[in-house]
N, C-alpha and C positions, 0 to 999 in steps of 0.2 A: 504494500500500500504506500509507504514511502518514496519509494524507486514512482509510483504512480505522478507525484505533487509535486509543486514548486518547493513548499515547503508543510511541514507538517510538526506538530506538538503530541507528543504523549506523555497523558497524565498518569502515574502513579500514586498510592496513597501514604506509600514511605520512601525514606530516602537508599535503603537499600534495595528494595525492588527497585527504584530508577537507574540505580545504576548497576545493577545486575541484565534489566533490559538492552542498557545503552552499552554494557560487554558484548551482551550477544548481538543485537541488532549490527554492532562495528564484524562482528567475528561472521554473521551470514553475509553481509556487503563484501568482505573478503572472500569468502567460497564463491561467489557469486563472479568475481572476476578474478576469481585462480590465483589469487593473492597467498602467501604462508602468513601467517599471524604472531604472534608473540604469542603464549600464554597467558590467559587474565589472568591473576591470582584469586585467591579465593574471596567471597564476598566481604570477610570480615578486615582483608586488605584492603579489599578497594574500599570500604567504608573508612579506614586511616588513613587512606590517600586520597580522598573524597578528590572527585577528578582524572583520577588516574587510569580510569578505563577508558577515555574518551580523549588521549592530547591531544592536542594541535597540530603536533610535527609529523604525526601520522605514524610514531614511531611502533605503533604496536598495529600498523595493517591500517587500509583507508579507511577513513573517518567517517559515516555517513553521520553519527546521532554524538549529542553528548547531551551532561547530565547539568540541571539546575537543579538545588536545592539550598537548600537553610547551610547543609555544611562546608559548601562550595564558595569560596571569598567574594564579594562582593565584587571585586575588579573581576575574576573568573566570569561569576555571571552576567557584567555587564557586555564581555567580550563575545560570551554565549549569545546573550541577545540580539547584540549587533552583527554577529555571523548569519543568523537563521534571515537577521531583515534582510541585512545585503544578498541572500542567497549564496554565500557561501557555503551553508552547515544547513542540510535539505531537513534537519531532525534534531531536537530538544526532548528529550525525555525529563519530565519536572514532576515536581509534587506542588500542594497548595502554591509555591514561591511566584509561580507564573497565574495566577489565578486573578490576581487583583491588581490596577493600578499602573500594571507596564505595560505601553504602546509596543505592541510584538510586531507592528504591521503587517502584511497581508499574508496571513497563513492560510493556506488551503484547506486543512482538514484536521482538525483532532481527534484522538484515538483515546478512549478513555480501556485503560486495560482491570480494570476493577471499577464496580460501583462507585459514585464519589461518595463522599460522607454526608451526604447534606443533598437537599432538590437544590437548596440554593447556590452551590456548591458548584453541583451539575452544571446547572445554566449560566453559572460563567465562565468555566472551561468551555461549554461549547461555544459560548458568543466570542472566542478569541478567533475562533474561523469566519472570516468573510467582513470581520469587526471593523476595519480601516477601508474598507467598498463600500460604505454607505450603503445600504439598500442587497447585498448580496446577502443571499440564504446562507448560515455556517451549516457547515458537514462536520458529522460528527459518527464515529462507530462507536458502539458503547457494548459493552460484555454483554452473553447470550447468559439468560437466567439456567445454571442448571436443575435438571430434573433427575 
């Protein structure tokens, strides 16, 4: 679905599923063009290196997503942000951090990979799709209930 959009947001509801996502989502972008990858480390590393499944440099395999959260520095995030505007960085995987308040401009589509916590919750991760188009309908995919 990412490979599909300009650009695209997935929310998580913590910050180690976001960046346990934003390992893999980097490591199938890899397979995907026959790239060798580094090994992530385990999730309780990347949570001490908050960031470090996703550099810049590409040095662990091409970059499609990285991760925004509460534990990621403030310059980090603001660099995340301005990647996804400019269309550099086709992918953010975030938690609440991107929810409120930041002009993401025009993202294509958010993916919510868990219920949010809240209706209210819900409906502003989705209105961050199509938000800076005035008048364009936000896409959103949200989990299938299971049975």
């Amino acid at each position: 679905m990412i490979n599909q959009h300009r650009s695209s947001i997935v929310f998580a509801n913590s910050r180690r599923l976001a960046e346990r996502l934003t390992a893999h989502l980097n490591d199938l972008q890899a397979e995907r063009l026959g790239e060798a990858t580094d090994s992530f480390p385990p999730p309780a590393q990347v949570m001490a290196q908050s960031g470090a499944s996703s550099g810049r440099d590409g040095s662990r395999g091409p970059v499609i997503a990285r991760a925004h959260h509460g534990s990621v520095s403030k310059e980090q995030r603001a660099q995340i942000e301005n990647d996804l505007k400019t269309g550099q960085l086709p992918c953010v995987v975030a938690t609440s951090s991107l929810e409120l308040g930041i002009d993401m401009g025009a993202v294509d589509v958010v993916v919510q990979v868990e219920a949010p916590p809240s209706v209210a919750s819900g409906l502003q991760r989705v209105g961050r799709a199509g938000a800076s188009r005035g008048g364009d309908i936000s896409r959103s995919v949200l989990p299938q209930p299971s049975r």
